[in-house]
C-alpha positions as CSV (number, residue, x, y, z in Angstrom):
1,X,0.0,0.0,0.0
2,X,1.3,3.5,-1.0
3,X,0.7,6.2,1.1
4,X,1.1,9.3,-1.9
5,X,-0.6,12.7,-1.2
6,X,0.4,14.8,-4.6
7,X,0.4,18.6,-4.1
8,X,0.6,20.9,-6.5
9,X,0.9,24.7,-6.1
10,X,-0.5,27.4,-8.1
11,X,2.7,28.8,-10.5
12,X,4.3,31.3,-9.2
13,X,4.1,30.3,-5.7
14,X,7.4,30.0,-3.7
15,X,8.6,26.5,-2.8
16,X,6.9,25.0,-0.3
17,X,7.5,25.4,3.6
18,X,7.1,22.0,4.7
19,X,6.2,21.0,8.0
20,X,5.7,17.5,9.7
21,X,2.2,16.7,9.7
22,X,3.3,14.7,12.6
23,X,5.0,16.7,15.2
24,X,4.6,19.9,13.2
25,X,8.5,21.2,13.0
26,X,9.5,23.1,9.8
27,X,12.1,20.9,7.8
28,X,14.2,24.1,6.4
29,X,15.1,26.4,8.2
30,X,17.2,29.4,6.3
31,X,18.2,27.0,4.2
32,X,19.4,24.0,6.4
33,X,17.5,21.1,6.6
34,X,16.5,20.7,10.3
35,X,14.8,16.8,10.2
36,X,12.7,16.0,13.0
37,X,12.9,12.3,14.2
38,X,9.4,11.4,11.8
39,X,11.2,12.6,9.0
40,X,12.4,9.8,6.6
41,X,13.7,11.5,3.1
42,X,14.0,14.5,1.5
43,X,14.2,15.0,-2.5
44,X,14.9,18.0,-4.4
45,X,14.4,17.8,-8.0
46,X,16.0,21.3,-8.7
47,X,19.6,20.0,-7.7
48,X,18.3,16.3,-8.4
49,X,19.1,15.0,-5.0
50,X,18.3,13.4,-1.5
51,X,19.0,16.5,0.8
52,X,18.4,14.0,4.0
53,X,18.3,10.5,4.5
54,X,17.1,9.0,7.4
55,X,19.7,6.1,8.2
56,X,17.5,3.2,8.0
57,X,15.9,4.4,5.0
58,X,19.7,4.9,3.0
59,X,20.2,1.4,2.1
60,X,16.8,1.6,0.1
61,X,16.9,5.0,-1.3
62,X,21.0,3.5,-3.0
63,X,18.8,0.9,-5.2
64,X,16.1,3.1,-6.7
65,X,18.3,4.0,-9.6
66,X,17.9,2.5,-12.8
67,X,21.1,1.9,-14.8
68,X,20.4,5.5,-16.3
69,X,20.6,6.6,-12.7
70,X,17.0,8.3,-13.1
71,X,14.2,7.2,-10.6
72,X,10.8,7.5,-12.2
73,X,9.0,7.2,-9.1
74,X,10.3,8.3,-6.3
75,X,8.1,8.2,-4.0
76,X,6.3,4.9,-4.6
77,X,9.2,3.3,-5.1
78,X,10.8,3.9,-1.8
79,X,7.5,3.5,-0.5
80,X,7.4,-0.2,-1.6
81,X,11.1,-1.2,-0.5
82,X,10.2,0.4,2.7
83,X,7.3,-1.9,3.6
84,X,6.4,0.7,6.0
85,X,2.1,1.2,6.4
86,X,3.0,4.2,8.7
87,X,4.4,6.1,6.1
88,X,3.2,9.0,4.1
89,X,5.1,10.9,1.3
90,X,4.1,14.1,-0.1
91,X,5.2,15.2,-3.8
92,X,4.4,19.2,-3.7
93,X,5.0,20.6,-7.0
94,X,5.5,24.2,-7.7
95,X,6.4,26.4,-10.7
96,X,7.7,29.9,-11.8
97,X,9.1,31.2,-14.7
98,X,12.9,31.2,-16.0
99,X,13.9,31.5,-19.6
100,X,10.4,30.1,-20.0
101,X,8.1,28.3,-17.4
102,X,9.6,25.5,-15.4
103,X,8.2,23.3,-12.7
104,X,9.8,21.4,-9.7
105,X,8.6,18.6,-7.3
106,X,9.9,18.0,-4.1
107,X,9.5,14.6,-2.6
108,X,9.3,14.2,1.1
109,X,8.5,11.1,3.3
110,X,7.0,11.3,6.9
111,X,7.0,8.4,9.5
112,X,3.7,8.2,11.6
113,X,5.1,5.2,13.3
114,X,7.3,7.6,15.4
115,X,5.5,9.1,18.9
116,X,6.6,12.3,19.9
117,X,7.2,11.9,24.2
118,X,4.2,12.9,25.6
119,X,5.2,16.3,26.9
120,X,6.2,17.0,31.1
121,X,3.6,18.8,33.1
């Protein structure tokens, strides 16, 4: 099962903001990623990489290449090696204009599986 909620932003919005729908912590923070511990990936497709990897997801994020090194679907297909039914990826897409129009997605994965500590009195 493929937990997949696809976004996609009215062009000439900025990137997204995103925060954990979990524990509600933004992931980027002036530019640094700042994961919180539900967080499980983070892909950019504007520099074409993972910008975090949780350590147990790595070893399944290194075989989603093809031999072209492309992955066509990112998030399902991490999704699927994950075996995880707590897991929920968001693909937000966003677009502005260049030489021309261009649109990105980013691809994030959330862990639902992870409780917060209930907080001290």
């Amino acid at each position: 099962m493929e937990n997949i909620a696809k976004i996609e932003q009215p062009f000439g919005q900025s990137p997204p903001r995103v925060h954990c729908p979990v524990c509600g912590n933004k992931i980027i923070v002036e530019g640094d990623i700042v994961p919180c511990d539900h967080l499980l990936y983070f892909f950019i497709t504007a520099c074409g990489e993972f910008i975090y990897q949780r350590d147990d997801v790595k070893v399944h994020i290194e075989n989603v290449y093809d031999e072209d090194g492309d992955i066509e679907d990112i998030s399902g297909t991490i999704l699927k090696k994950l075996k995880k039914p707590s897991a929920l990826a968001l693909e937000i897409t966003y677009g502005g204009m260049a030489c021309g129009p261009i649109w990105d997605t980013d691809y994030v994965g959330f862990d639902f599986e992870v409780i917060d500590p209930e907080p001290e009195e």
